[in-house]
N, C-alpha and C positions, 0 to 999 in steps of 0.2 A: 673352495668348490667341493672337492673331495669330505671335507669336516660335512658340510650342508649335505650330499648325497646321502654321506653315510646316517645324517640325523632322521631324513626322509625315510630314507629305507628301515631304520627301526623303529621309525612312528606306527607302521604297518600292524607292528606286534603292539606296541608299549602302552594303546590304548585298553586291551585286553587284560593287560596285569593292573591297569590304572581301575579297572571294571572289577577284578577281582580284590583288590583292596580295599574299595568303595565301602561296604559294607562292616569294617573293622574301626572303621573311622568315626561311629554312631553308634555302637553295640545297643545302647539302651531303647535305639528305634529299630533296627536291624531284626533284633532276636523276636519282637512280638511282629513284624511284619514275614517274616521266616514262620511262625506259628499259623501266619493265617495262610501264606501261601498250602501250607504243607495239611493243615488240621481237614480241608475239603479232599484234598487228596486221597486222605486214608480213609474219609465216610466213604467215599467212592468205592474203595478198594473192598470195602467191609460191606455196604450195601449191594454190589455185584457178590459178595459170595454167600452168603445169608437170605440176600431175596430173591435174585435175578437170577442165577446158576441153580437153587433147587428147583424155582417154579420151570423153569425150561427146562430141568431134566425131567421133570416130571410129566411137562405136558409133550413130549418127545417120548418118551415110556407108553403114557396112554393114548398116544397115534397108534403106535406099534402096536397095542393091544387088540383095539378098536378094529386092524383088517383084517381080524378072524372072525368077527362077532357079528352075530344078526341082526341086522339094522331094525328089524320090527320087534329084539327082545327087549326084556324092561333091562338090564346087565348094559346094553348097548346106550339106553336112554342114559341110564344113570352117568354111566361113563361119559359120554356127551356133555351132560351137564356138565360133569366135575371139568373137563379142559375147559368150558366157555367160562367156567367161574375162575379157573386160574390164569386165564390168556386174560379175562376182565384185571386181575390184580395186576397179572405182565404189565399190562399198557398202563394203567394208571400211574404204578410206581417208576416205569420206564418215560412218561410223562414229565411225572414229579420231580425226577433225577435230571432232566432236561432242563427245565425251567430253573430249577434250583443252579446247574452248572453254568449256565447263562446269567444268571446275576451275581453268582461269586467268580468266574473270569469277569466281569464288569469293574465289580469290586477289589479282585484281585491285583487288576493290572494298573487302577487307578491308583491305589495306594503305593504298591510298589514303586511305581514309576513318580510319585511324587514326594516318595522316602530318598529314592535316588537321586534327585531332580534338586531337591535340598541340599542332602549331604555334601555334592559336589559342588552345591554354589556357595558351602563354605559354613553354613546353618546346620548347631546341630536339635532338632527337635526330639519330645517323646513322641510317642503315639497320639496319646490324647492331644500333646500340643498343636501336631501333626494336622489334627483334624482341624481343631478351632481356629489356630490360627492361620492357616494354607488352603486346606483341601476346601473349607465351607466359608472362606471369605472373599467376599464379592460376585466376582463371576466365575471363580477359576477353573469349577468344577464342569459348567455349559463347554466348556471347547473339548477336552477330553472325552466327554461322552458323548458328544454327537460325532468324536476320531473314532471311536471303539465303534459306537454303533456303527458306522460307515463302514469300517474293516471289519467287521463281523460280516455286514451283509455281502461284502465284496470275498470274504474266505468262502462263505457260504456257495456263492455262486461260481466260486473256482472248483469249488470239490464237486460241483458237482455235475462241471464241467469235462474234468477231467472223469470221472465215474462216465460220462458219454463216450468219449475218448476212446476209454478202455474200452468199452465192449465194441466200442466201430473195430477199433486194434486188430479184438482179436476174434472178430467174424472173419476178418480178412487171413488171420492164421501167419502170418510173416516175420521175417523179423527186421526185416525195413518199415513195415508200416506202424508196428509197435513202437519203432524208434521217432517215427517222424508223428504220427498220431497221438502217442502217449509219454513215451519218455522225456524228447525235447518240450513239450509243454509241462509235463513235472517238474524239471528243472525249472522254470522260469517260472513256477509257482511258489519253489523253494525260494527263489530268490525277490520275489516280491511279498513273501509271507514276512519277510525278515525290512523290508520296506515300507512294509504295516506296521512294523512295533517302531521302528523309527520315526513313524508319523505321530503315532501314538506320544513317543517321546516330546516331540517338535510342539505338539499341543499343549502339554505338562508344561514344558519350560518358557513359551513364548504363549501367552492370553489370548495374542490376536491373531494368534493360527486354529484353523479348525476345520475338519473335514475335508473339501478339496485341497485348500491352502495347504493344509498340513502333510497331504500323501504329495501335493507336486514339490513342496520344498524338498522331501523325502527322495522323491525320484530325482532331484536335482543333485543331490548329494549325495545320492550311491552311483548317480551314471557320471558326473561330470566334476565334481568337488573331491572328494574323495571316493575312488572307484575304489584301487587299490584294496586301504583300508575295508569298505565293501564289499569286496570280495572275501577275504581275509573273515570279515564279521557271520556270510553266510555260512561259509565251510566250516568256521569251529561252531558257532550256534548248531548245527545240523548234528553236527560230531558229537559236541558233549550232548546233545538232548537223547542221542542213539546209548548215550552209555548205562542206564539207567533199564533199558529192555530186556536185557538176558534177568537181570535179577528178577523181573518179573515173571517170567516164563520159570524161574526155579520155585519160584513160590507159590504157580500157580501147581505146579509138581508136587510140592510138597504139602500142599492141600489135600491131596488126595490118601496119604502118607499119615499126614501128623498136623491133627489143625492148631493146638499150638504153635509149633513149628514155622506152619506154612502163614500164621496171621505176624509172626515178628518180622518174616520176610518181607512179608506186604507193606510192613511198617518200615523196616529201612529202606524197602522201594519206597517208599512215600516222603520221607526226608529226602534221599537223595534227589528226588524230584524233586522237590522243594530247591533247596538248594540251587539246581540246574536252572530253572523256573527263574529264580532271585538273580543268576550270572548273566542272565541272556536280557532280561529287563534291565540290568545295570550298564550289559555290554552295550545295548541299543541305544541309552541314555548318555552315556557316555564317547559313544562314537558321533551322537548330533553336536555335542558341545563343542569338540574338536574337530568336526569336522565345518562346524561355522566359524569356530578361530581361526581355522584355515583361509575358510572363505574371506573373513576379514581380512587375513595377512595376506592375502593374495590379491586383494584388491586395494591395499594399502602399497603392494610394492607395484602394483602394475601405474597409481599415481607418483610414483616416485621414479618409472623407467628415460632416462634423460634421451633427449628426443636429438642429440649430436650435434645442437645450435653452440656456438663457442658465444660466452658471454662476454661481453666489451666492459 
């Protein structure tokens, strides 16, 4: 009994280094799925400092200008113009960057998740094999994308739930209604944002889960299968995603400094994310698997609990 507790109790952890070894196991699908996580990441990074940052400084410059000036001079006209023609390139590019981040998380989370989804079941593919023979044979690809889309529209409608929340919060000014208005509901956003990628997973590994099916098997298994574990999976997900922040914030310093400088930072923020991005899709994928072997072993010994008949 003692051997079995103590197996229990370090299962809690043991799926997490099984998550971080995942990826050593396939190096030659690993490193080019690591390139795509990471390669949108840094247009990101480079695209905010290059078009997004000068046009708003710019067009924040010529507000300030603009409430000295006389609105009937031609200085005033002109100036007018020039912010409606660069608020016009703001939004298109700031558009474009949308649309674009929306079909490479699409694309991102599918491939990952179904690099990982392999790996672990034991298959090692390349990339290219990856595709032809998994991602684009049959139907495999329909269940995953109608999970993504579904959790996207359901992240969507929690931010921006919570973005209500907050400002109810903090009309009211308190620090109990903050807590009970916004905090307690961010929590529980944390913790079902991290039950979206497990659905996500559930749909990668199993064809005939898909959108509802896939987030309640999900909620079944972080509330009732393996909580625990669960729990364990939110906290460090949160944690290491948090580690990757401050190097941002130094780079975006050091922009202003040294843009040499400040664009390699951006770059090793951008691997490192990368990286982080690839643990949290492995950890999610690798926590449904074990936690349905559970499932299995737990309903194989509950058929096996002798019911105290003495056999004759």
């Amino acid at each position: 009994m003692a051997t079995k507790a103590k197996s229990s109790s370090s299962s809690c952890l043991s799926f997490l280094k099984d998550a971080l070894l995942l990826p050593t196991q396939n190096a030659k699908l690993f490193v080019p799925v690591f390139l795509l996580v990471t390669a949108p990441l840094l247009i990101l990074q480079i695209t905010n400092v290059f078009c997004i940052q000068p046009r708003t400084a710019d067009i924040l410059h010529h507000l300030d200008e603009i409430k000295n000036m006389d609105p009937s001079s031609a200085d005033y006209a002109e100036l007018m113009a020039e912010i409606l023609k660069e608020a016009r390139e703001l939004v298109i590019i700031s558009i474009a960057l949308l649309i674009i981040t929306f079909a490479e998380s699409f694309a991102k989370q599918i491939i990952a998740f179904f690099a990982t989804s392999t790996t672990y079941a034991g298959d090692r593919y390349s990339l290219p094999e990856l595709f032809t023979e998994v991602i684009m044979k049959g139907r495999r690809l329909r269940g995953p994308l109608i999970t993504v889309a579904m959790v996207g529209v359901l992240n969507v409608a929690c931010i921006l739930l919570l973005v209500a929340l907050l400002q109810l919060a903090m009309s009211h000014m308190g620090v109990l209604y903050m807590a009970v208005l916004f905090v307690l509901p961010f929590l529980v956003f944390l913790y079902l944002n991290i039950v979206f990628f497990v659905a996500i997973a559930a749909s990668v590994a199993d064809a005939d889960r898909r959108g509802v099916s896939a987030l309640t098997l999900a909620w079944r298994l972080m509330t009732q299968v393996w909580r625990k574990e669960g729990c364990v999976l939110v906290v460090v997900v949160q944690l290491v995603e948090m580690v990757p922040s401050p190097l941002h914030a130094v780079a975006l310093a050091w922009l202003k400094k040294s843009m040499p400088m400040g664009l390699a930072l951006l770059s090793v923020y951008a691997l490192l994310s990368g990286l982080v991005q690839l643990f949290y899709y492995a950890a999610a994928m690798v926590y449904y698997y074990q936690a349905m072997e559970s499932k299995e072993v737990m309903a194989h010994d509950y058929v096996k609990i002798p019911t105290g008949e003495a056999t004759v």
